[in-house]
N, C-alpha and C positions, 0 to 999 in steps of 0.2 A: 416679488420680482425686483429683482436689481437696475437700477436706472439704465443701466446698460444695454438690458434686454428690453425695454422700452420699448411703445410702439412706434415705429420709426413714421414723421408725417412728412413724406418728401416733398409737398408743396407746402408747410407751414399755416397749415389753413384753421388750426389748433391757436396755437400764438394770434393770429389774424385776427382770430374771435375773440378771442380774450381782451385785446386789448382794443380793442373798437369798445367793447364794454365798459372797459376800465376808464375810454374817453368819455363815456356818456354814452354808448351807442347812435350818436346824432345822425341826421340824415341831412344833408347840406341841400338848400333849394329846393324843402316843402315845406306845406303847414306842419306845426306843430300837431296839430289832430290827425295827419296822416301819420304824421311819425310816429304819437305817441301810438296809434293802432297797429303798425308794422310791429315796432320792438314788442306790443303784447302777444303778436302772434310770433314771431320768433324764437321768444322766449317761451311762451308755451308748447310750440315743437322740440326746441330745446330739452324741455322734460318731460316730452311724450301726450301730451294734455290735451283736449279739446280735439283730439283729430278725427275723423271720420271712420264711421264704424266698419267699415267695408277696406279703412287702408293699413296699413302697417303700423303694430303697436310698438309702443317705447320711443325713446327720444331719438331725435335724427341727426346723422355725422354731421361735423360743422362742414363738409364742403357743401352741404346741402344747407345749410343756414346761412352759409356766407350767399351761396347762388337766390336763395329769398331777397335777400339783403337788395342785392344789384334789380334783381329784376321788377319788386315790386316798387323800388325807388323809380322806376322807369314808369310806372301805371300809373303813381300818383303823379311826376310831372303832366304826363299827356293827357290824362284826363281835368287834371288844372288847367292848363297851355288849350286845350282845346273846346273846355266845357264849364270852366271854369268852377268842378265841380273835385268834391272830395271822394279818396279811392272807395268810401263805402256808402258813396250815394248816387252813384251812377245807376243806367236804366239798362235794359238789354240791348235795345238797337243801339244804345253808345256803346256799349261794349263791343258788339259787332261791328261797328265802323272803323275801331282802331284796331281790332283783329286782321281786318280787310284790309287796313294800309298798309299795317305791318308785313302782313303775306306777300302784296304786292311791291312792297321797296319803297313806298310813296315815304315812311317815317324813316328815316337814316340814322346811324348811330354819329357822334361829332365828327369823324374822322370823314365823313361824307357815304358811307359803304352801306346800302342795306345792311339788316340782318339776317345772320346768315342761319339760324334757328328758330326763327318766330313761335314754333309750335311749342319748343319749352318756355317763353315768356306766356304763351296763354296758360299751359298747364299752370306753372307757380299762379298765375292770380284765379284758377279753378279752386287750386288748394287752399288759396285765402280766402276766397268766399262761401268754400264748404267751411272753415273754422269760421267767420263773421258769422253764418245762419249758427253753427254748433252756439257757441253765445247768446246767440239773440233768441234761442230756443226754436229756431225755425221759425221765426213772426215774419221775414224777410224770406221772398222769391227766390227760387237759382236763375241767377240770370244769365250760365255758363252752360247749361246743359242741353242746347241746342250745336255748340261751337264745335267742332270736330278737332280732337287734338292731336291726330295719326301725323308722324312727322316725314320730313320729308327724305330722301336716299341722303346719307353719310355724304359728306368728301372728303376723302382721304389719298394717300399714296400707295399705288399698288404693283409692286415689282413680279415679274416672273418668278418663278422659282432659279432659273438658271441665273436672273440679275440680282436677284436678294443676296445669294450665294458669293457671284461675284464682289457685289458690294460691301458684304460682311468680310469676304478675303482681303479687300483691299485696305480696310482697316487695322489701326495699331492694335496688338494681342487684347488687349482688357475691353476694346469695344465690340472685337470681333467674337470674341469670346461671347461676349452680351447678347448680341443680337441671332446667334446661334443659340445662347440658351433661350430667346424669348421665342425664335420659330418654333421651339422643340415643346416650349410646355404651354407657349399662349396665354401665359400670366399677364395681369392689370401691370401698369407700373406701381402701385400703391403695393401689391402684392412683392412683386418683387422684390423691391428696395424690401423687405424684411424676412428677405430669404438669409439664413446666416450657414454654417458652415454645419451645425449642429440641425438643419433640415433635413440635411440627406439620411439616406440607407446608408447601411456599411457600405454594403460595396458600390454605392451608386446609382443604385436601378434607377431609385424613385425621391422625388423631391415631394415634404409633403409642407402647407399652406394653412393656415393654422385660423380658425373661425374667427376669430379678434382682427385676423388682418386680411380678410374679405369683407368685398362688399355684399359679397349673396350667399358660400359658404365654402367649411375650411375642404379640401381635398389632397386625396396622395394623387401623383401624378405621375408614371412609369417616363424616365428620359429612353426615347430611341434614340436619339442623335449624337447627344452630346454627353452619356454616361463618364468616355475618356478624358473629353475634353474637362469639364468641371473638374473630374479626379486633378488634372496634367494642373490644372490653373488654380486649383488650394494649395497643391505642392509648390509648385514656379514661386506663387507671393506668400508663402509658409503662416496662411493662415489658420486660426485656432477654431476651436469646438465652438464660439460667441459671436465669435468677428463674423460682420456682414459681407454676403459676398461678394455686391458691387455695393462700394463704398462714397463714391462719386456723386455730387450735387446733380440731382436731375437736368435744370438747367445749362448747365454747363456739358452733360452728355448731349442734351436737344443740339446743343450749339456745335460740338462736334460733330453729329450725326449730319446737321443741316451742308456744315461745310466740306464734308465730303462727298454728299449728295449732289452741291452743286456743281464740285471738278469732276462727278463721272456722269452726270447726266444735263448740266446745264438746265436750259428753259423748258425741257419736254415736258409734257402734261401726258400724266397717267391714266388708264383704263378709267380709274375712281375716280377722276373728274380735279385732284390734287395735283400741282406743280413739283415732279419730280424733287427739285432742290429742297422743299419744305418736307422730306423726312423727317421724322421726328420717334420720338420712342413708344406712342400711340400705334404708329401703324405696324410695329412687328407684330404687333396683336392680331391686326386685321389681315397682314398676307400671314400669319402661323392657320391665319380661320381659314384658309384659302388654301393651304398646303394639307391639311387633316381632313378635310370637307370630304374631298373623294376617297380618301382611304379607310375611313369610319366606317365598320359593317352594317353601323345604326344610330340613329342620330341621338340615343341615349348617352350614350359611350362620347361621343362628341360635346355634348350639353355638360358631363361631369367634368373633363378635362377645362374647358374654359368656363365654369363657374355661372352657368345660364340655367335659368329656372323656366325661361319659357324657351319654345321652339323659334319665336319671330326670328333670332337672329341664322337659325338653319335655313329658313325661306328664303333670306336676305342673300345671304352667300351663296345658296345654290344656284339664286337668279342670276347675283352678277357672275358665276361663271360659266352659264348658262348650262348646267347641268341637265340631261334629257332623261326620260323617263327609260332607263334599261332596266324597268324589272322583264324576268323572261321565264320558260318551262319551268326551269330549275329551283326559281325561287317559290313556285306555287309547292313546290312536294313537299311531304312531310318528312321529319325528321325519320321516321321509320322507313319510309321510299326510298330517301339517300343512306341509309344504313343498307337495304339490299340490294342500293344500286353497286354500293362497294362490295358486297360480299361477288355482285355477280361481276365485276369486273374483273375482281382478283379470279374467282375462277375459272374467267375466261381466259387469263393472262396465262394462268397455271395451265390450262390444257393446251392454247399456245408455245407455252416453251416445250410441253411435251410430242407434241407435233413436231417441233423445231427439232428434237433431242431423237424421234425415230425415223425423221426423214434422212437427219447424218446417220444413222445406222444404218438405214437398208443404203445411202448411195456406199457406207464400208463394204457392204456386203457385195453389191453390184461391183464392186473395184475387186473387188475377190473373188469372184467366180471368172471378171475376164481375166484374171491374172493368172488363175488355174487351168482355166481354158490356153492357154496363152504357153503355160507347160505345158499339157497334152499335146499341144498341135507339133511342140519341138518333141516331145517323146515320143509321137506315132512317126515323125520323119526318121529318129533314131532305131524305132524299133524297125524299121523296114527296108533299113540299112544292113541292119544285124543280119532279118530274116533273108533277106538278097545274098548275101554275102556268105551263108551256110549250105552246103555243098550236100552234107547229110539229109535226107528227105526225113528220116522219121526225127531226127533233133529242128527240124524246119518246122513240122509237124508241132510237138511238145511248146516251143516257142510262140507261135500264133495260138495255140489251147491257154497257154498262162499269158499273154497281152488281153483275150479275150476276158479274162476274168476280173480284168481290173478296167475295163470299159474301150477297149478297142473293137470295132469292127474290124471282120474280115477284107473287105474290099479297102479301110483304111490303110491296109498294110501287105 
């Protein structure tokens, strides 16, 4: 592969790693014996080692090594700071109590703010302490598997469909364009950013995502939305078979996104509990989940398009938009039931139009007998004119014999 076609790391989290390593991997403001046991477990997730038999085999992306990084640096201060104790000799009720605080906001990050995720700082030091027993050959307790690590509802930014739309129109062409392709196909941003020109179908249908640059796995993706639009915006910026499609520093899109978020909606706070202004390029993910949720015949079909191996996140979405149970008759039948449900509508449709088709005939017909009728009544007043007006009794005679034959009475004339 040509460095070109490279895996594109829109956050740099590649280079981050690397070069933390290159500094020593140091951890600033702990013991050396926690450091040194964090960089061993890092490094051995790094190359897949020592992990638990029940989790995912092979080495782990560095945004997942860098988030170890951060958070177990957090467990070995607080468990120093509060117990004066190192990360791999703590007891269980100490681990519970900093669990405790954390949940409740009692621990703060520097900036003063709770943590807004607690349940990922426990999960990271569960993973650490199933690799310490993995080491130690199990001679050491789990002191984790009492702690519940189901985490809590997202906060994010949640537009209507009719404001997403507006919001993306009021954008310059290349962000507008963006965030109309991300409603349509519900890509990561990681995903994105290494969308290039040579993803598409010829003509557009389908953009396909490629296993190397997923986090769960590669898929083709049908565009309903925006087929013309991508066409109309390769052509406009006369990009090649290589060239990515958005080109643009993630950040720097964040920063646009944020500042036009905040001139059309100011301070509002959204459904999803997020500050309208703080848009970002995260949530077109989560209103694209919100806009395909209901139109998905199954939530299989749903789970392909956005790259989800479990259902948690169908539950998740159908709550918040509080989706109600309409299954009804129709969905208990079977496949064979709706095949003669249609054979017998069309037939009934067909013996309808043919009701339709012999009722205009007989009223043709009813319009033609009064219309005949209608001569007769002027031919019997003529014939009985004629007959009045003939002076001859046996030619008077002969003339009422040939009206009778053709449907006069006598007394009619």
């Amino acid at each position: 592969m040509s460095p070109r076609l490279e895996k594109v790391d829109p956050y740099n989290r590649k280079e981050s790693y690397e070069k933390w390593k290159e500094e020593g991997a140091r951890f600033e403001g702990i013991s050396n014996h926690n450091q040194k046991l964090i960089q061993e477990f890092i490094f051995d997730l790094e190359q897949g080692l020592n992990v638990n038999d029940s989790s995912k085999k092979g080495s782990r992306s560095y945004a997942r090594l860098l988030t170890y990084r951060t958070k177990l640096k957090l467990w070995a201060v607080l468990f120093s700071d509060k117990y004066n104790k190192n990360i791999d000799s703590v007891n269980r009720k100490q681990f519970h109590e900093v669990c405790k605080e954390l949940r409740e906001g009692i621990i703060k990050k520097a900036n003063g703010e709770a943590y807004t995720s607690p349940e990922d700082y426990i999960k990271a030091f569960k993973t650490f302490w199933h690799w310490l027993q993995k080491i130690k050959n199990g001679k050491i307790e789990d002191i984790t598997n009492l702690m519940d690590t189901k985490s809590g509802k997202p906060v994010w930014v949640y537009l209507s469909e009719k404001d997403y739309r507006r919001y993306a129109d009021s954008c310059h062409y290349y962000y507008r364009v963006l965030c109309l392709f991300l409603l349509d196909t519900g890509m990561r941003v990681t995903e994105m950013k290494n969308i290039r020109v040579s993803s598409f179908s010829e003509d557009f249908s389908t953009v396909e995502i490629k296993d190397e640059h997923s986090k769960t796995f590669g898929r083709k993706i049908k565009l309903m939305l925006t087929k013309d639009l991508i066409k109309d915006f390769i052509e406009t910026n006369k990009l090649k078979e290589d060239d990515l499609l958005f080109d643009k520093n993630v950040a720097v899109i964040n920063q646009y996104l944020k500042n036009k978020a905040i001139k059309m909606f100011g301070d509002k706070k959204s459904k999803a509990g997020e500050l309208c202004k703080n848009f970002t390029l995260g949530d077109c993910r989560h209103n694209s989940a919100c806009y395909w949720l209901p139109k998905y015949p199954n939530p299989q079909g749903m789970m392909y398009r956005f790259g989800w191996k479990k259902t948690d996140k169908i539950f998740y979405y159908s709550e918040f938009l509080g989706m109600a149970d309409n299954i009804s008759e129709t969905n208990m039948l079977s496949e064979t039931d709706k095949t003669q449900m249609q054979k017998d509508f069309e037939r009934i449709s067909q013996e309808y139009k043919d009701l339709r088709k012999e009722n205009i005939d007989i009223k043709k017909a009813v319009n033609m007998m009064m219309e005949r009728e209608s001569k007769i009544d002027v031919s019997r007043d003529i014939a009985a004119q004629i007959i009045f007006n003939t002076d001859d009794e046996e030619q008077k005679q002969a003339l009422i014999n040939k009206y009778k034959k053709i449907g006069f009475e006598e007394n009619d004339i």
